[in-house]
C-alpha positions as CSV (number, residue, x, y, z in Angstrom):
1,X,95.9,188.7,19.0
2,X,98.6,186.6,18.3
3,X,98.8,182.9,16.4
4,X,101.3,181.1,18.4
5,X,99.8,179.9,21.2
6,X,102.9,178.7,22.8
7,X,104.6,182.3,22.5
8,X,101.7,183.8,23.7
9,X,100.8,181.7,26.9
10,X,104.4,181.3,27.5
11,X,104.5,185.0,28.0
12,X,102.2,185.2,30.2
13,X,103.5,182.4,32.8
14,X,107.4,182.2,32.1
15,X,107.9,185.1,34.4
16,X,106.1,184.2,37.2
17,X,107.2,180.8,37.2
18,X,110.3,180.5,35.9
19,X,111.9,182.0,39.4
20,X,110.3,179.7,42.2
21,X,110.4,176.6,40.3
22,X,112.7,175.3,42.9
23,X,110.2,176.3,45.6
24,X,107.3,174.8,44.8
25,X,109.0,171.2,43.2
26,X,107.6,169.2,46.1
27,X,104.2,170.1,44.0
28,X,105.5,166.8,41.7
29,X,106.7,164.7,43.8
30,X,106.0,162.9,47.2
31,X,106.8,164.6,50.0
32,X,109.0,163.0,52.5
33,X,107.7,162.6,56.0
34,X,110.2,164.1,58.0
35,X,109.5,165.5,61.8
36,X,111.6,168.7,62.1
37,X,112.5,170.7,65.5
38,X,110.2,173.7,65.9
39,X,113.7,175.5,65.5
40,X,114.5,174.6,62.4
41,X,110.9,174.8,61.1
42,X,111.1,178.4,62.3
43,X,114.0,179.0,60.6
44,X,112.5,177.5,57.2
45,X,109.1,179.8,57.9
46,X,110.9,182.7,57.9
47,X,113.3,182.0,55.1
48,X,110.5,181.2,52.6
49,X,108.4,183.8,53.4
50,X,109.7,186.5,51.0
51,X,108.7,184.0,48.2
52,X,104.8,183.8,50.0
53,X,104.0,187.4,47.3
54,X,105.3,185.0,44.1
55,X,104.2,181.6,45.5
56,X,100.1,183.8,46.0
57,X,100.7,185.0,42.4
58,X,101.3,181.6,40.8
59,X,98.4,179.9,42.7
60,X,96.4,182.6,41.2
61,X,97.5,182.0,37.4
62,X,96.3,178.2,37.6
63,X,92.7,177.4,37.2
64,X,90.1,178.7,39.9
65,X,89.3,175.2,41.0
66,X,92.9,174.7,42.1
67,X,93.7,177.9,43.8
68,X,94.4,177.9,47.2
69,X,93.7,173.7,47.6
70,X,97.4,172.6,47.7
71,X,96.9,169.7,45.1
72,X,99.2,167.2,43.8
73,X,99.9,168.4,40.3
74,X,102.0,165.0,39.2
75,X,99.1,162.6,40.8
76,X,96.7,165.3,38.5
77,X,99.2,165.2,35.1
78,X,99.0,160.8,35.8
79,X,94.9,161.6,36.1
80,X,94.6,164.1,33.2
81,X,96.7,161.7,30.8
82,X,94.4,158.9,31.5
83,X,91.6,161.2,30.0
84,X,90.0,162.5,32.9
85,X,89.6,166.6,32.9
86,X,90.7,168.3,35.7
87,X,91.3,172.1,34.5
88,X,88.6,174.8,35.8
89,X,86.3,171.6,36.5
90,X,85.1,169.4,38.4
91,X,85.4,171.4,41.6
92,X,88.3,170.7,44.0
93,X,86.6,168.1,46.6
94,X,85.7,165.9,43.5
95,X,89.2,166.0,42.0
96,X,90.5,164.6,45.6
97,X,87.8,161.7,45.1
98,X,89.0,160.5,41.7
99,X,92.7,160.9,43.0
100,X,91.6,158.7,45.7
101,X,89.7,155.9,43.9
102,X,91.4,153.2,41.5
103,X,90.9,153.6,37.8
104,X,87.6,151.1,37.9
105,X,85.7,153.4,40.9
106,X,86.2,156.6,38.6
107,X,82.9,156.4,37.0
108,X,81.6,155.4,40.0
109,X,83.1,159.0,41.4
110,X,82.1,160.7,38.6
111,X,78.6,159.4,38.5
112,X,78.1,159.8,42.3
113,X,79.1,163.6,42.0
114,X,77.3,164.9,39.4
115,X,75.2,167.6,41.1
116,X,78.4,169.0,42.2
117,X,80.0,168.7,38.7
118,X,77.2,170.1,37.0
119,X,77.0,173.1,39.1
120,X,80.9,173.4,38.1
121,X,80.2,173.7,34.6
122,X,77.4,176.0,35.0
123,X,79.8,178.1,36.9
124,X,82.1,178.4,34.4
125,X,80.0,178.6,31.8
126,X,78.8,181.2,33.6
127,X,82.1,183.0,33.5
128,X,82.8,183.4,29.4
129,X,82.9,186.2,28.0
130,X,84.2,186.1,25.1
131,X,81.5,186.9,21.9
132,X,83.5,184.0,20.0
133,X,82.4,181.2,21.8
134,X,78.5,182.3,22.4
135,X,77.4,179.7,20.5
136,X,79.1,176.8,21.8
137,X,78.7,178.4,25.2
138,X,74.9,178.1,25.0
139,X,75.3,174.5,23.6
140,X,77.1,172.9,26.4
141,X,75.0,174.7,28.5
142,X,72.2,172.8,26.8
143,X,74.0,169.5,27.5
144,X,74.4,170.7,31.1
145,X,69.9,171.0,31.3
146,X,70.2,167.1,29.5
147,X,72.8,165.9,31.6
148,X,70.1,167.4,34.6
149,X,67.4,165.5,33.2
150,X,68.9,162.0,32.4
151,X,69.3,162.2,29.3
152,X,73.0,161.1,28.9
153,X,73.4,159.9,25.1
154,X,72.3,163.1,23.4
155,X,74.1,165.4,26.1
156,X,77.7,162.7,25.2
157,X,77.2,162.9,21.4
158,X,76.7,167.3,21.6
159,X,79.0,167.9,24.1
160,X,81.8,165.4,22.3
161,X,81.2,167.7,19.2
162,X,81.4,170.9,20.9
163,X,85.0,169.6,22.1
164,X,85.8,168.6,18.8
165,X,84.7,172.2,17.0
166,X,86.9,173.8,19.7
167,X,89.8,172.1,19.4
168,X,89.8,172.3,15.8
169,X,89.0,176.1,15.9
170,X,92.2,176.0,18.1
171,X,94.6,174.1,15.4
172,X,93.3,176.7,12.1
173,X,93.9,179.7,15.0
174,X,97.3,178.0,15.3
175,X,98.8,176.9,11.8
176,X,101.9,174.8,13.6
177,X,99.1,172.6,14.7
178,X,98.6,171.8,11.3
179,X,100.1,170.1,8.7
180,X,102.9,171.2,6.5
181,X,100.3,171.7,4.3
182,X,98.1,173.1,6.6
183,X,95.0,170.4,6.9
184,X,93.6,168.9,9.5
185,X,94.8,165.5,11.6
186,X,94.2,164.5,14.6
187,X,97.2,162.3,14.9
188,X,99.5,166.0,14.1
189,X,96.7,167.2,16.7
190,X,98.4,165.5,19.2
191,X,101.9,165.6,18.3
192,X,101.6,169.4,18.6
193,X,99.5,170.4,21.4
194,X,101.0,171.2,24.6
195,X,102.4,168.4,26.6
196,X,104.3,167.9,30.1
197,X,106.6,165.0,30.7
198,X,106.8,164.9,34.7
199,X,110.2,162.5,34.2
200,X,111.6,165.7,33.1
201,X,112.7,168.8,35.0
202,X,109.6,170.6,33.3
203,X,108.6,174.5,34.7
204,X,105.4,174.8,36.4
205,X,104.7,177.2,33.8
206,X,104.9,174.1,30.9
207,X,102.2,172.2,33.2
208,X,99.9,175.4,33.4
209,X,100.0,175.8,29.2
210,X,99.4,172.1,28.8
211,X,96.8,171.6,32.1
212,X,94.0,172.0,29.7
213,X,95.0,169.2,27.0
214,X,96.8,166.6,28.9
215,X,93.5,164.5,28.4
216,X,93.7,165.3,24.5
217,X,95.7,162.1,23.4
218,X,94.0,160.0,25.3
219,X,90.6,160.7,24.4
220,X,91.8,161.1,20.6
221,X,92.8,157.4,20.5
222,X,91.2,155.4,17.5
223,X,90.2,151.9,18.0
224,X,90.2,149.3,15.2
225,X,88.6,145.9,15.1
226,X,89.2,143.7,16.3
227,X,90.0,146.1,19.4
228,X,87.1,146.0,22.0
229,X,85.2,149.8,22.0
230,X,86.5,151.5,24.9
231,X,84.4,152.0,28.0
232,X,86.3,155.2,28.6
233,X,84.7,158.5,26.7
234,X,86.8,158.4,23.1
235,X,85.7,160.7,20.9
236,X,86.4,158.0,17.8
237,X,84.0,155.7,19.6
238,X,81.4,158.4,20.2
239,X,81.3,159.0,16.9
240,X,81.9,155.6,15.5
241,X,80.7,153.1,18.5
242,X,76.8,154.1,19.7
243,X,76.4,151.4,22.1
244,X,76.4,150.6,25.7
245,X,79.6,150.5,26.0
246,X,80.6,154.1,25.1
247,X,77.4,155.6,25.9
248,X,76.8,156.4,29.2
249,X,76.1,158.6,32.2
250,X,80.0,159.0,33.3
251,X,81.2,159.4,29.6
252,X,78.3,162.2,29.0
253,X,79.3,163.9,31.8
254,X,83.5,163.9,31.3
255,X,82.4,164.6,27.4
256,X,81.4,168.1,29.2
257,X,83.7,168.5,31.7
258,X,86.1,168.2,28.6
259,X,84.4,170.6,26.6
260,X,83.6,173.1,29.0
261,X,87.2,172.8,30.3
262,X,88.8,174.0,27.1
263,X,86.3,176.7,26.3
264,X,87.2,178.3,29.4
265,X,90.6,178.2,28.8
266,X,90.1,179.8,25.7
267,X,88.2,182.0,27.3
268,X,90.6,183.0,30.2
269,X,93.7,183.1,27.8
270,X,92.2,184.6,25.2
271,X,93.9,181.8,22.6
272,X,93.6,182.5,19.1
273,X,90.8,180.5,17.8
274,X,89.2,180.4,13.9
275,X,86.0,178.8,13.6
276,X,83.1,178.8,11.4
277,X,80.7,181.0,11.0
């Protein structure tokens, strides 16, 4: 297994992607409303349907709670870089919901959905395989049984530090995530991990490799006093800020949504990883 994580998922996506990246644009932007003659929407049937074979392939490279729901990846890359997870969970219908609702109704969404979200961990959960991440697989799946029961503060505070062991095991299994001198910093964290800029004429294969940690630098943002604690789920006011403010239902639940988001990524990709024993 490989260390560079960008040559390594690039590999796997630039190929499939690279080609029909002019087909499936319309995924970033707005599409026009524009009422065609059945003519000429015959003619444009027929003309994309030898790309039908590559377009199936791609949908089937991108997380299985996208595939075959026709989403709108740069409304999603907006969602994911204000911190909310969207990659392998919460299940498709509750992705359209928080699309839908304004930034102060997402908790709201989040709260109001939680059997379905919970189910959607479970399921992926579920799904790992890989003997590295046993442990942390059976303690999200612990937070999962809290997060059942009500008991939001504890399932926030373990699932936050499951994300926070992953991602770290993530940066030692990839030394370019590192400093020069190879230690540990969140802010080089985030200068190094995947990104997607959708002002730029990025590949869809750029936004599948950086899905997963779009809601990294967000979520990673310290807060100093006199700054107000964020109501948001931070992991620096998780750690730092036990109170009303950063504890609660909605932030325990996008702590695992976060958590279980990236393990299965690891999972799926097999990414090199290097955590303690």
């Amino acid at each position: 297994m490989t260390n560079d994580f960008d040559a390594q998922l690039s590999r796997t996506l630039s190929a499939a992607t690279e080609g029909i990246r002019r087909a499936v644009a319309a995924n970033f932007a707005p599409a026009t409303k524009v009422q065609l003659p059945p003519q000429i929407l015959e003619g444009l049937a027929r003309a994309i349907a030898p790309l039908q074979p590559a377009l199936d392939r791609l949908d089937s490279m991108m997380p299985e709670n996208w595939q075959g729901q026709r989403l709108p990846y740069k409304d999603m890359i907006l969602l994911m870089q204000e911190g909310v997870p969207l990659a392998w969970v919460p299940p498709a219908s509750v992705i359209k919901q928080l699309l839908a609702a304004e930034d102060v109704a997402r908790s709201k969404v989040i709260d109001d959905c939680r059997p379905e979200i919970l189910n959607a961990c479970t399921e992926t959960l579920e799904a790992v395989t890989d003997t590295r991440l046993t442990t942390q697989t059976a303690l999200l799946t612990e937070c999962v049984r809290m997060t059942e029961r009500g008991m939001f503060n504890g399932a926030q505070a373990l699932a936050a530090n499951v994300w926070d062991t992953l991602f770290r095991g993530l940066a030692f299994g990839n030394p370019a995530w590192l400093t020069e001198k190879g230690w540990w910093s969140y802010k080089k964290i985030q200068e190094r991990i995947p990104s997607f800029d959708i002002d730029k004429d990025g590949t869809i294969g750029q936004f599948r490799q950086a899905a997963v940690f779009l809601p990294f630098p967000k979520t990673l943002e310290e807060f100093r006093r006199p700054q107000p604690v964020p109501d948001g789920f931070n992991r620096h006011a998780t750690a730092h800020a036990t109170g009303a403010v950063q504890y609660t239902s909605a932030n325990a639940t996008t702590a695992l949504m976060l958590a279980s988001s990236v393990l299965r990524e690891i999972d799926d990709q097999e990414l090199p990883l290097q955590l303690h024993a």
